[in-house]
C-alpha positions in Angstrom: 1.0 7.4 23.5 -2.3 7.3 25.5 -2.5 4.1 27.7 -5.3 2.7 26.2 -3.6 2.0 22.9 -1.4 -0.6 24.7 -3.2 -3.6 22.9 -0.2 -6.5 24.5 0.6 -6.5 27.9 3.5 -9.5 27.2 4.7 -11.3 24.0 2.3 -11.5 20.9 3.3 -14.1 18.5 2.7 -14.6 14.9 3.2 -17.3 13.0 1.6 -19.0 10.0 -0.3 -22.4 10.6 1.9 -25.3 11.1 -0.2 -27.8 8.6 0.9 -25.7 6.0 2.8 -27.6 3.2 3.7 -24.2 1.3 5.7 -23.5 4.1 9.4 -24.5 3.6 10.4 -24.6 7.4 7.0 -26.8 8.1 7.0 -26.4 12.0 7.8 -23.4 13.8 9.5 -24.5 17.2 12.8 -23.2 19.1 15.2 -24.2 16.2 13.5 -21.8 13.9 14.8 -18.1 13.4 12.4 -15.8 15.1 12.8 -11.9 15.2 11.7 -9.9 18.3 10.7 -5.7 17.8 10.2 -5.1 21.6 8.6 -1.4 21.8 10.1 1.3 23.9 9.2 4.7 24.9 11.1 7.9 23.3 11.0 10.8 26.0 13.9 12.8 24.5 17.2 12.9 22.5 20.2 14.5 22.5 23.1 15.1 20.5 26.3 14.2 22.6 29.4 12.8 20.9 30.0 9.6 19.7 26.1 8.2 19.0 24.5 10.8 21.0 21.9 10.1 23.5 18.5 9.4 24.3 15.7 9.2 27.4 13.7 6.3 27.5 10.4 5.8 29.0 8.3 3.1 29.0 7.9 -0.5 27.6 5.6 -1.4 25.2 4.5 -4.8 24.2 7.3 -7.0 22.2 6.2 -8.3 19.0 7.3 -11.8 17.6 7.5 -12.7 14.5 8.9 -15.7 12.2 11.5 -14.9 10.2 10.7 -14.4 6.7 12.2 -16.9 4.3 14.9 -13.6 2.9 16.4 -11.1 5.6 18.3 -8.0 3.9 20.7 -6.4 6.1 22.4 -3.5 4.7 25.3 -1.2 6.0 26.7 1.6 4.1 30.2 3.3 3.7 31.0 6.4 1.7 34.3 7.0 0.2 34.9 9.9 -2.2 37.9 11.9 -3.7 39.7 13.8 -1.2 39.2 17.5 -2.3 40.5 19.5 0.4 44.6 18.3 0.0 46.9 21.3 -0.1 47.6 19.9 -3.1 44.7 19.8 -4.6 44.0 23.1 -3.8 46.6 24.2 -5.7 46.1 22.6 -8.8 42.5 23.8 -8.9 43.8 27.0 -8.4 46.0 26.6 -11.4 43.5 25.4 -13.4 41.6 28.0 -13.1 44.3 30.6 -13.1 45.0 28.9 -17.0 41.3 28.9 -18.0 41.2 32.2 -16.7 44.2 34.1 -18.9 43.0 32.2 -22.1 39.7 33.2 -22.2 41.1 36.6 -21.7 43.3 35.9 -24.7 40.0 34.9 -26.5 38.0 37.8 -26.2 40.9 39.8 -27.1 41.6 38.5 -30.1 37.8 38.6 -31.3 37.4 42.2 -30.1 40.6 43.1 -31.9 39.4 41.1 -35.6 35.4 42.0 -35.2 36.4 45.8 -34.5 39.1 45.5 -37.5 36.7 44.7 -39.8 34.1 47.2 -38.6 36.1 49.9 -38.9 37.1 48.6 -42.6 33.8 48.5 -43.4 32.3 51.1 -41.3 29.9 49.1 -39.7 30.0 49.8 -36.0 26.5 48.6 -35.0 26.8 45.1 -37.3 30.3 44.9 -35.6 29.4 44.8 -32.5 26.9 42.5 -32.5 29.7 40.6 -34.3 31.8 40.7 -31.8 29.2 39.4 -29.3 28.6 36.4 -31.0 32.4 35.8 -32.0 32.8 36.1 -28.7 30.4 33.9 -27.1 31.4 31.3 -29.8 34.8 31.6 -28.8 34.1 31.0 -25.1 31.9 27.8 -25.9 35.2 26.2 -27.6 37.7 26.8 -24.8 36.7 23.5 -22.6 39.6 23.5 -20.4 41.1 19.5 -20.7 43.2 19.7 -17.2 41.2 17.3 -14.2 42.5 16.5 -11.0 41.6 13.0 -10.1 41.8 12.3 -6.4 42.2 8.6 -4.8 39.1 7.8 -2.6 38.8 8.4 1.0 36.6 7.3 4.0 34.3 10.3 4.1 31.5 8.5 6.6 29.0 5.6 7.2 25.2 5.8 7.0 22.9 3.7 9.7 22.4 0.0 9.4 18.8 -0.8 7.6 16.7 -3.8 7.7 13.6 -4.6 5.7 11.5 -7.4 6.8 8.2 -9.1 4.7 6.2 -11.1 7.1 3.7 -13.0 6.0 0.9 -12.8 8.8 -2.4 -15.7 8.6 -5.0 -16.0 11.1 -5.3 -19.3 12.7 -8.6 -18.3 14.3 -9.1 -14.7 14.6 -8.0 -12.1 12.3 -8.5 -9.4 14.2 -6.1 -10.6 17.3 -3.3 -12.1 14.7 -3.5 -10.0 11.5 -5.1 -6.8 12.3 -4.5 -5.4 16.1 -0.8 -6.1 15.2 -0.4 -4.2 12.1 -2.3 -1.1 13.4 0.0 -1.0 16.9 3.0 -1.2 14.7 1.5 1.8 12.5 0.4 3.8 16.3 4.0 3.2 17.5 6.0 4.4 14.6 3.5 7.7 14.4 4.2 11.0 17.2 1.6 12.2 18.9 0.2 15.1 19.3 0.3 16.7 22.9 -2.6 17.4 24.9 -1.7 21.7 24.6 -1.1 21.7 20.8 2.3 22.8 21.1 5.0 20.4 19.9 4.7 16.6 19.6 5.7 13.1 21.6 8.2 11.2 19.5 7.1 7.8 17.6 8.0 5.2 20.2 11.4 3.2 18.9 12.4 -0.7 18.8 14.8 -3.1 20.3 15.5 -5.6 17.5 17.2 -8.8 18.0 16.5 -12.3 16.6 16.0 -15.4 18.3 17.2 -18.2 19.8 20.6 -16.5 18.1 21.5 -12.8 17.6 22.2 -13.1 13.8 20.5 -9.4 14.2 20.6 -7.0 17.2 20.2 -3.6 17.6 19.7 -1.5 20.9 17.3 0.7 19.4 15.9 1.0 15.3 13.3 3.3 14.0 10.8 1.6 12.6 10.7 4.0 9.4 7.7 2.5 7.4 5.1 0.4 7.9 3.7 -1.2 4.7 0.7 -3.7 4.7 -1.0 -5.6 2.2 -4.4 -6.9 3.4 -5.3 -10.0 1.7 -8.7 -12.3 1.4 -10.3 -14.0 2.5 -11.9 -11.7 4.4 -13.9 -13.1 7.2 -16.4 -10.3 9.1 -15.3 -7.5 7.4 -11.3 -8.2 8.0 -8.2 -10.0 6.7 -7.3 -13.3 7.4 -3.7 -12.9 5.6 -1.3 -9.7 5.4 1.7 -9.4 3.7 3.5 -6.4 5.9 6.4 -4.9 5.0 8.5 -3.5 7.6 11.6 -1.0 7.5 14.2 -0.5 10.4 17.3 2.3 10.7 19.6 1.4 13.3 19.6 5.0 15.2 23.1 4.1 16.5 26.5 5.6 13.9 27.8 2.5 12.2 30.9 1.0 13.8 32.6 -1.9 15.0 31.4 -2.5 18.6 27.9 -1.0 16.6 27.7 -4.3 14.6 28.8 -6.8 17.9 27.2 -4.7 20.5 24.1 -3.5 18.8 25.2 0.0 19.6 26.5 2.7 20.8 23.8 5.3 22.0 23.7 6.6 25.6 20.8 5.8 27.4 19.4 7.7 30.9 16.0 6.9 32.1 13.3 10.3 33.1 15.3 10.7 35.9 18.5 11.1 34.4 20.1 8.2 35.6 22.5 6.1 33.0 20.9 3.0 32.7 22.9 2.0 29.7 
């Protein structure tokens, strides 16, 4: 991302207006729940073990929002039936093995009584066509009734996700607290195009934690959608109220340590050194 897109140099803070009385918390000071998305520069990644790794470049600007009055967190296990048991192998095979010598049976059987009555009536053309459909009727009935049901196993986790509604209102200028806010959000969770046409830079990723406690933190989320709704009145042309929707993956695999840490990714700066 060009330099010139860098709109913050330090913290940009949004909040609604204090003399609000629609606003259940009323004032915004320390004791309320704020949420942090500091920016960060993705150089490259790599797939090591564990949570892989990544190079990280630069810092962007940190954005600071007030909590909205709902926070969904969700995390994800999968469990399934465990197919691939020696056992289960083997029934399946038997199963099959079953299915397999009665529909043999089956289309024995009709050959043998279409072609009976055929040659009774010397009617080899209408008897075969017979036998086709006493066959295919025959095959449609045999439903084998043997299942193998398999108690559920731990197959994997998917990533931790977050969705946020903030609900942005100028105090004084919209552009600087609605608008330039939304539109660097939308810039750092785009890639870029490089200057020779050939491949791309990566959409710049997010260090999100909330404030003055960590009820949330994550070394490093992709900010996976950026949603706003612009809303009047509109003062010069812009929006003095957004409702912006915002939707994080945690790039770390879901553990343990992921949840009290914040992850588990490898971090090196552009010069290779670990830094984390």
């Amino acid at each position: 991302m060009a330099k010139d897109t860098f709109t913050y140099t330090g913290t940009q803070t949004i909040q609604r207006p204090k003399e609000s009385a629609t606003i259940p918390q009323g004032s915004f000071g320390d004791n309320a729940l704020w949420i942090t998305m500091k920016a960060i520069e993705l150089k490259y990644q790599t797939t090591l073990s564990k949570g892989g790794g990544i190079t990280r470049g630069k810092t962007g600007p940190t954005f600071k929002f007030l909590a909205p009055e709902v926070i969904q967190e969700t995390i994800r296990n999968d469990w399934s039936p465990y197919e691939n048991s020696t056992v289960n192998s083997l029934a399946n095979k038997a199963i099959t093995a079953s299915k397999t010598v009665r529909d043999v049976k089956t289309i024995g059987k009709n050959i043998k009584n279409t072609l009976g009555d055929s040659a009774k009536r010397k009617e080899l053309g209408s008897g075969a066509r017979s036998a086709f459909n006493e066959i295919s009727n025959g095959l449609a009935t045999k439903v084998p009734t043997e299942k193998i049901d398999s108690p559920l196993t731990f197959t994997g986790s998917g990533r931790r996700e977050w969705n946020f509604l903030f609900n942005l209102i100028s105090q004084s200028n919209p552009s600087l607290d609605v608008v330039e806010p939304v539109k660097d959000l939308m810039k750092y969770s785009s890639p870029e195009i490089r200057d020779w046409n050939i491949g791309i830079e990566l959409p710049w990723i997010f260090e999100l934690k909330t404030h003055p406690n960590e009820l949330i933190i994550c070394q490093f989320a992709a900010l996976t959608s950026v949603q706003p709704t612009w809303q009047q009145p509109y003062i010069n042309g812009l929006p003095t109220r957004c409702e912006l929707t915002l939707s994080f993956s945690d790039m770390s695999p879901l553990y343990r340590t992921t949840i009290k840490k914040g992850g588990i990714i490898r971090v090196v700066d552009e010069n290779g050194k670990t830094v984390g």
